[in-house]
C-alpha positions as CSV (number, residue, x, y, z in Angstrom):
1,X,0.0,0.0,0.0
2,X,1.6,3.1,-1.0
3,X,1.2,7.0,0.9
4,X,1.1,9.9,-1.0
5,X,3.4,12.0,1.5
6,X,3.1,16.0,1.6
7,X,6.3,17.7,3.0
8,X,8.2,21.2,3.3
9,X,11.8,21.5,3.2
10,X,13.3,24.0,5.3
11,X,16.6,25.7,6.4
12,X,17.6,27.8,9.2
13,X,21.3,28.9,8.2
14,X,22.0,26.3,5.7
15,X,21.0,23.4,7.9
16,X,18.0,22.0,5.6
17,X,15.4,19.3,6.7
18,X,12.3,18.1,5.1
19,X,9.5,18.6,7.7
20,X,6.5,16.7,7.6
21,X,3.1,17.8,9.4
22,X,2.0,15.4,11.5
23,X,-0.9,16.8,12.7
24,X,-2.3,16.4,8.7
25,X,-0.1,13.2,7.7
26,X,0.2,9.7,8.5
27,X,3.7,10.0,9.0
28,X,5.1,8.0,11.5
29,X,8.8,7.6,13.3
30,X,9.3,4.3,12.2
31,X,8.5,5.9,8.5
32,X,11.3,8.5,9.1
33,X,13.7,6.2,10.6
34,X,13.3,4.1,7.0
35,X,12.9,7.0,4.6
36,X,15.6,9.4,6.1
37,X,18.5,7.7,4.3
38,X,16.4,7.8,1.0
39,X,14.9,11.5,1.5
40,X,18.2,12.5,2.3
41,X,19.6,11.5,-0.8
42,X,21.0,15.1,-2.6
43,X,21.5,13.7,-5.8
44,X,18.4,10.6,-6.3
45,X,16.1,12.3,-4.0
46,X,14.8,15.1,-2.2
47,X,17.8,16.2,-0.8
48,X,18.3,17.4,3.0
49,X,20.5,16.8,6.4
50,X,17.7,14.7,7.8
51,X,13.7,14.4,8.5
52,X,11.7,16.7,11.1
53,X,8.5,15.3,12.7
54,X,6.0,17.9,13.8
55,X,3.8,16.3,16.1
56,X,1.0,17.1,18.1
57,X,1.8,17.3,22.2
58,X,0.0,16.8,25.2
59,X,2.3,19.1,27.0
60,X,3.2,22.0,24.7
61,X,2.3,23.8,21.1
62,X,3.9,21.0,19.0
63,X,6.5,18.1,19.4
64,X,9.4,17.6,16.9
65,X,11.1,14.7,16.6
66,X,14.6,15.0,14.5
67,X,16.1,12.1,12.1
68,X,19.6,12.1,10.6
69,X,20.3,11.5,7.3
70,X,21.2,7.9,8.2
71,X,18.0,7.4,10.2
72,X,19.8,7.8,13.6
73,X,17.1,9.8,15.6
74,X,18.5,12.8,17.7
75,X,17.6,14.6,20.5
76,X,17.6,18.1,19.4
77,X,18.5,20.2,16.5
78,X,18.9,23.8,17.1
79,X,18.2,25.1,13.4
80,X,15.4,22.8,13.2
81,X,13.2,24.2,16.1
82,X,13.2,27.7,14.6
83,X,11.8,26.4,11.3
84,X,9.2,23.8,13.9
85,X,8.5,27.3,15.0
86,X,8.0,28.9,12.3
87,X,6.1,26.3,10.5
88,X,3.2,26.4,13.4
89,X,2.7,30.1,13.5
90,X,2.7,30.5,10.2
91,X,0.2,28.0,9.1
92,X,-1.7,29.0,12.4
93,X,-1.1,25.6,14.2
94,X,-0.4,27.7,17.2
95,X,-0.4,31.4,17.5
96,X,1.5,32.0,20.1
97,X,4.3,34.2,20.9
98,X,6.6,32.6,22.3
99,X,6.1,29.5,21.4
100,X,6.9,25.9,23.5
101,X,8.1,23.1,21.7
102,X,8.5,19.7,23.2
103,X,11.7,18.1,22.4
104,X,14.2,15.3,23.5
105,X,15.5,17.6,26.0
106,X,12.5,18.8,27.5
107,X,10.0,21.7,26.2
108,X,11.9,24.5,24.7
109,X,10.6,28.1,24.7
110,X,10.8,30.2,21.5
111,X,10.7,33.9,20.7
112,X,9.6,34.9,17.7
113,X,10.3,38.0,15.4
114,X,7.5,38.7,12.9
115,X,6.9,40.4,9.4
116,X,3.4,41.0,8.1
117,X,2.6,38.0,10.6
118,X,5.2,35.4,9.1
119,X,8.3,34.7,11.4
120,X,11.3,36.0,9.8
121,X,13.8,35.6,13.1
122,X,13.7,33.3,16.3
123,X,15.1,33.2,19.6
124,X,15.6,29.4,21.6
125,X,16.2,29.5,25.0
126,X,18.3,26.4,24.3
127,X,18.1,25.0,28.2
128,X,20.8,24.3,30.9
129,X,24.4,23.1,29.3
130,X,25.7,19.4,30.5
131,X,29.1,19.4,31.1
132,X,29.8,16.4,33.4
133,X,31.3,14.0,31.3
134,X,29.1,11.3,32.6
135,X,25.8,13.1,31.9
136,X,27.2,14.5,28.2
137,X,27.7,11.4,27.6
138,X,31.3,10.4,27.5
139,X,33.2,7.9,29.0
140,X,35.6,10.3,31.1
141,X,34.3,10.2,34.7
142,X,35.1,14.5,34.9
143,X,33.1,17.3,36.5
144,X,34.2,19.7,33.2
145,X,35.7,18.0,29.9
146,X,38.0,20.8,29.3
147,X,41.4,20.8,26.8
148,X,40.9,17.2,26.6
149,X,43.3,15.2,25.0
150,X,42.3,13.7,22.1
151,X,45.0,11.1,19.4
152,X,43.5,10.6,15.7
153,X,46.3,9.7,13.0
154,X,49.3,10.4,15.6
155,X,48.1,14.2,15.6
156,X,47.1,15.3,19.6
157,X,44.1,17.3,19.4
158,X,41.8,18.8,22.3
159,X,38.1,19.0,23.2
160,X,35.7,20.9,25.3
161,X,33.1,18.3,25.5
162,X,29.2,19.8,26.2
163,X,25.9,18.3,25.9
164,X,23.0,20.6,24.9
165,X,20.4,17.8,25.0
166,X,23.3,15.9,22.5
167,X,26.8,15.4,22.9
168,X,29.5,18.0,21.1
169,X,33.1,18.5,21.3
170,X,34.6,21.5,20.9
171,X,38.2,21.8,18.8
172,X,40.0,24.8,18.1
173,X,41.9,25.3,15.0
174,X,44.4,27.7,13.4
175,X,43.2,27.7,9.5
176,X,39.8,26.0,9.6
177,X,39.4,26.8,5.8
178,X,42.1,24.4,5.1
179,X,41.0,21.7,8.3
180,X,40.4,18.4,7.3
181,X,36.8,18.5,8.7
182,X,35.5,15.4,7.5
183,X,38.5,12.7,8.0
184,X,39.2,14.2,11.5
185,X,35.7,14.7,12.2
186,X,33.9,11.4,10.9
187,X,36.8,9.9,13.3
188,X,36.2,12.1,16.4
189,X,32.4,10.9,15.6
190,X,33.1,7.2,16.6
191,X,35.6,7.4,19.2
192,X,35.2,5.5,22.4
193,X,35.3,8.5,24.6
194,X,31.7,9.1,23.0
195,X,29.3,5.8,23.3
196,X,26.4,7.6,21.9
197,X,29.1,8.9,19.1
198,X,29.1,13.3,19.3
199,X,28.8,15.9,16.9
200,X,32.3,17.7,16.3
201,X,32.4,21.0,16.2
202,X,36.2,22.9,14.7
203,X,36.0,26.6,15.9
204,X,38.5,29.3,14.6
205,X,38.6,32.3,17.2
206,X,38.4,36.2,15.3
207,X,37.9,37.5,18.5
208,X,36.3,37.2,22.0
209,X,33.0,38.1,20.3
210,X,32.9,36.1,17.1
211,X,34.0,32.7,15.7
212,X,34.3,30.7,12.5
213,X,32.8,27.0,12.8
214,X,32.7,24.1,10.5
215,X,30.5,21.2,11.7
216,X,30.7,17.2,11.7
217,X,27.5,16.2,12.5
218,X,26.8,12.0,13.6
219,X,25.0,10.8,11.2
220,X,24.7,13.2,8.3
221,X,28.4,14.5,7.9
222,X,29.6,18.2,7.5
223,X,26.7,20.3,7.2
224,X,26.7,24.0,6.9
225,X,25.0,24.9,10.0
226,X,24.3,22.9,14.0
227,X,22.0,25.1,16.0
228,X,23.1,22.8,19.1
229,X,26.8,23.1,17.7
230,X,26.7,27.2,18.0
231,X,25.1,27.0,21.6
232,X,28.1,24.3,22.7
233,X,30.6,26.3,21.2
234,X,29.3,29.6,22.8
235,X,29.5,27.7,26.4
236,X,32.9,25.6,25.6
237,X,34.9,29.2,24.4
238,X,33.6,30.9,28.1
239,X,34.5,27.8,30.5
240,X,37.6,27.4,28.5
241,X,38.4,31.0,28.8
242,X,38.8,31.8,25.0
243,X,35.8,33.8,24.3
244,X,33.3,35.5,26.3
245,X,29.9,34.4,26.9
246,X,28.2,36.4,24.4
247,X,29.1,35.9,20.6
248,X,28.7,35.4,16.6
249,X,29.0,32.1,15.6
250,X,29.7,32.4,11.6
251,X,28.9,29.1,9.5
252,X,29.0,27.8,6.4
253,X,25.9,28.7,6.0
254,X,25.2,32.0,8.0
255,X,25.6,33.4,10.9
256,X,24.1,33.0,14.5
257,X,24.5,35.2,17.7
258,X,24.8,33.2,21.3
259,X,24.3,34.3,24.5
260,X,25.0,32.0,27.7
261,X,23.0,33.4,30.7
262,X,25.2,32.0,33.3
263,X,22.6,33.5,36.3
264,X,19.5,31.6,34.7
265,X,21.9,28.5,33.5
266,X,20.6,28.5,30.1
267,X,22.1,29.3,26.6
268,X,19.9,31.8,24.0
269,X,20.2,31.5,20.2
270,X,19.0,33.6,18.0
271,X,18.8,33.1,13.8
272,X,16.5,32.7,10.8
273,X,14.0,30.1,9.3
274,X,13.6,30.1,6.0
275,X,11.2,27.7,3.4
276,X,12.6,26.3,0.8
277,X,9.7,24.6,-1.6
278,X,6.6,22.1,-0.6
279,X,6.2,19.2,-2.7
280,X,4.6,15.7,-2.0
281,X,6.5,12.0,-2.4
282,X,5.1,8.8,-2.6
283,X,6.2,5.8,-0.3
């Protein structure tokens, strides 16, 4: 029996997803988790870094639920709440302002920046950071993961390890234009420090208010944005003493500005949503 699927793909900064409305379609997790690796496909099929699921919730406006491109389901994904956001106010699912979105880390509040009704910007109070390496989760039994020591191919690198609802680690770099993102990073990915594998993240420091960052993420690869990615490297660069606690994160594919309240324990990102097309698939 075949579905005739509708879908929206999305980006916030570069990071694309196809969402799919779940309050309309019989769309289901175990459907993602199977179609994720086909959807995902850039040059046989739609094309994206993953699936979204927006769901209807008991406890809040809407629930998404976030697929890699490999089918891998994560806990959160920073760009992908904006756009969650954005999809729900603008087709009137919810009207509110801000909004509360039920994720793998809890329910998520966002601020949303309007036009002519139609969310241009949005603001995620991204939650509490994790940075006991137990509770990221790594395998190093460490209040703070800081300047850890890390071996791939005989080079020493080192990592700032924080979990904002899924694991990162933080590198710095001299010339990330030239790093070798994706055979360091897919490597990184996999190590046994990490059982639940970790997103890398290679920062370049401008200043104390702005940094370059490239992005490994598990399960898709090098994509040109991580929402999560941005609010761990805002929180890594201030315990670690390299940047201060508010800056400009600049991606591949845009830019987004951090802030990590310290007094209320929580990280604030702030960045577009944009659509890309609708179409419709059949499965």
């Amino acid at each position: 029996m075949t579905k005739n699927i509708n879908f929206t793909k999305m980006h916030g900064t570069g990071n694309d997803y196809i969402y799919i409305n779940c309050f309309d379609e019989n769309f289901t997790a175990d459907d993602a988790k199977k179609h994720a690796p086909i959807f995902s496909n850039r040059n046989f099929s739609i094309g994206s870094d993953g699936i979204i699921l927006i769901m209807p919730s008991d406890i809040a406006h809407a629930k998404m639920r976030m697929f890699n491109a490999d089918g891998s389901e994560a806990e959160m994904c920073g760009n992908g709440i904006r756009c969650v956001a954005k999809y729900i106010y603008d087709k009137k699912i919810a009207c509110n302002n801000p909004l509360n979105i039920e994720t793998g880390r809890g329910i998520l509040e966002v601020e949303l920046e309007t036009e002519n009704d139609i969310v241009k910007y949005a603001t995620v109070n991204m939650g509490a950071p994790i940075l006991e390496g137990l509770k990221i989760p790594t395998t190093i039994d460490k209040k703070t993961i800081i300047n850890e020591p890390i071996k791939i191919d005989g080079i020493t690198y080192h990592f700032t390890s924080v979990s904002m609802g899924n694991p990162h680690a933080v590198i710095y770099v001299e010339n990330l234009k030239e790093f070798d993102v994706k055979n360091v990073g897919s490597k990184i990915e996999v190590h046994p420090y990490f059982p639940n594998r970790v997103v890398v993240e290679f920062v370049e420091i401008i200043s104390k208010n702005e940094v370059n960052q490239r992005t490994w993420e598990r399960g898709s690869g090098e994509t040109l944005s991580c929402g999560t990615g941005a609010s761990a490297v805002c929180v890594a660069g201030f315990i670690s003493g390299r940047t201060s606690n508010s800056i400009t994160t600049n991606l591949l594919g845009g830019s987004l500005k951090l802030k990590y309240d310290e007094i209320k324990n929580s990280v604030f990102m702030r960045g577009d949503a944009h659509y890309s097309f609708h179409g419709n698939i059949i499965i």
